[in-house]
N, C-alpha and C positions, 0 to 999 in steps of 0.2 A: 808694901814693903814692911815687913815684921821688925819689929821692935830690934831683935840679938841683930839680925844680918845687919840695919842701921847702925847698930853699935858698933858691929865690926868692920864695917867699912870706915865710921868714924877714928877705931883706932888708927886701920892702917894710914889712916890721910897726915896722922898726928904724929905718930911713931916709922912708918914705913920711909925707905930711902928714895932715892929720886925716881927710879924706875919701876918702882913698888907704889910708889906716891899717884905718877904718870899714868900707871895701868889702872887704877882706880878712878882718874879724873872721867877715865873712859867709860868706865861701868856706872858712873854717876849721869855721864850724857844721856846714854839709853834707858834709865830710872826716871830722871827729872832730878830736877837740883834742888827748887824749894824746900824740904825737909833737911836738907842738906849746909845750907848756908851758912851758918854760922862757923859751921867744922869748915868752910872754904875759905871763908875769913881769916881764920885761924891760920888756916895753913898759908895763905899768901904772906900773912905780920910776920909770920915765924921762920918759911923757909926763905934763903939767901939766895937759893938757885932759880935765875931768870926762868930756865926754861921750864918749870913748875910753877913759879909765879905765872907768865906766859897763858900757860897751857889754864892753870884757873881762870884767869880775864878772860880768852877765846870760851871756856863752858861759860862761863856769865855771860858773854857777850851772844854766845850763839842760844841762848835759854826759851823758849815760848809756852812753859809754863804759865799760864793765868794768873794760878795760886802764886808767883813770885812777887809778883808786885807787890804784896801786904809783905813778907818776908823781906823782901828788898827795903821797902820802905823805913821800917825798923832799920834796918841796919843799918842805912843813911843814916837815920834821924840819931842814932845811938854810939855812931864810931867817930873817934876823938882823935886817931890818928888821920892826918891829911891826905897823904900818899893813898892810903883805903879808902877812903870818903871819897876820892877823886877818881881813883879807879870802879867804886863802884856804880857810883852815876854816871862815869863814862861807859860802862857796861851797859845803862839802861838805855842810854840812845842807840845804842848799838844791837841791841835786842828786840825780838818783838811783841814783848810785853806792853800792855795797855796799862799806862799809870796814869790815866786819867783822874782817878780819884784819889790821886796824891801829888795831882798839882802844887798846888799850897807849898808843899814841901819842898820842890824846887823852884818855886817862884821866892818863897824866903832866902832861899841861898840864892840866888841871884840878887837879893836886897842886902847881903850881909854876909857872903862869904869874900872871899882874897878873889880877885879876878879871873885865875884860870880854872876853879871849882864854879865861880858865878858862871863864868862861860861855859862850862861842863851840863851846868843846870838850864843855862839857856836853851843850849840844843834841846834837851831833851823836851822842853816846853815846844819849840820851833819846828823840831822834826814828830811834833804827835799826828799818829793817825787815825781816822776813824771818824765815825759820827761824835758832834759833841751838842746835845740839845741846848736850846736857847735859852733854859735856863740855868743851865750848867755854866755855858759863857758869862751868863748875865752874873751868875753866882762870883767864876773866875774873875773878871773883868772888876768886881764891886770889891774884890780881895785884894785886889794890884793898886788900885786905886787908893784903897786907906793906907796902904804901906808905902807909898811910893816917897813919899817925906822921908823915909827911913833909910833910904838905899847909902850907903857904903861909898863911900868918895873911891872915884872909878870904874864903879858900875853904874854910872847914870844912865851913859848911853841902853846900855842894856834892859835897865829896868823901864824908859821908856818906850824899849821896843814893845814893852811886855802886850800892851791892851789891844795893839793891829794887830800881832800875833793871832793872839785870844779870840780878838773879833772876827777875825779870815777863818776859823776851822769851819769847817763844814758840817751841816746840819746833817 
């Protein structure tokens, strides 16, 4: 994807009306979304209309981009509004991106966000798939452990779940 066409798909996501908006969310399924994200963000904060909002959450949710998880991740780790931040790690469990290697990063908000973002980030810890080597677990498992003092009155339950979780993935 060439730099101008990026751009100009970036415009219309920003500037375009809802059917304008809609027809582009399309033409970003068939590209990939990763280079794309943060102009999706953008447009979910800014537009009012559900079914634009909608329609971005289903392209996240339905994403299998590899490259998204580092993008994704950032964007987690960097948005300030809740409603985004919750949407968009609800997006990751729903997706079939491997964020294996940005565990950490939901395993923290499970120790320190509001309940229904902590349970947002659980899943996505919960429902991970894939090989997870032994010392990866050992790694995760040694990370929950030192946090676990820290968890959020409310999320106890959850942050206790975290190490059976960890321990049960599969080698």
């Amino acid at each position: 994807m060439e730099n101008n066409h990026l751009k100009a798909i970036e415009e219309s996501l920003v500037n375009g009306g809802k059917d304008a908006i809609l027809a582009v969310l399309e033409q970003i399924r068939e590209m990939g979304v990763p280079k794309l994200l943060p102009a999706l963000v953008k447009v979910y904060k800014s537009c009012g209309d559900d079914d634009v909002r909608m329609a971005v959450f289903k392209l996240l949710c339905d994403a299998s981009q590899p490259q998204l998880a580092e993008v994704m991740a950032e964007a987690i780790a960097t948005e300030t509004d809740a409603n985004v931040k919750q949407m968009l790690v609800t997006s990751c469990w729903y997706s079939k991106v491997d964020y294996l290697a940005h565990l950490e990063l939901f395993i923290d908000m499970v120790f320190d966000s509001p309940f229904e973002l902590a349970f947002e980030a659980f899943t996505v810890i919960e429902n991970r798939q894939g090989s997870v080597s032994p010392d990866r677990r050992a790694e995760l498992i040694k990370y929950i452990e030192g946090r676990i003092s820290e968890t959020s009155i409310g999320n106890e339950s959850l942050a206790e779940s975290l190490v059976q979780i960890v321990r049960n993935y599969d080698d």
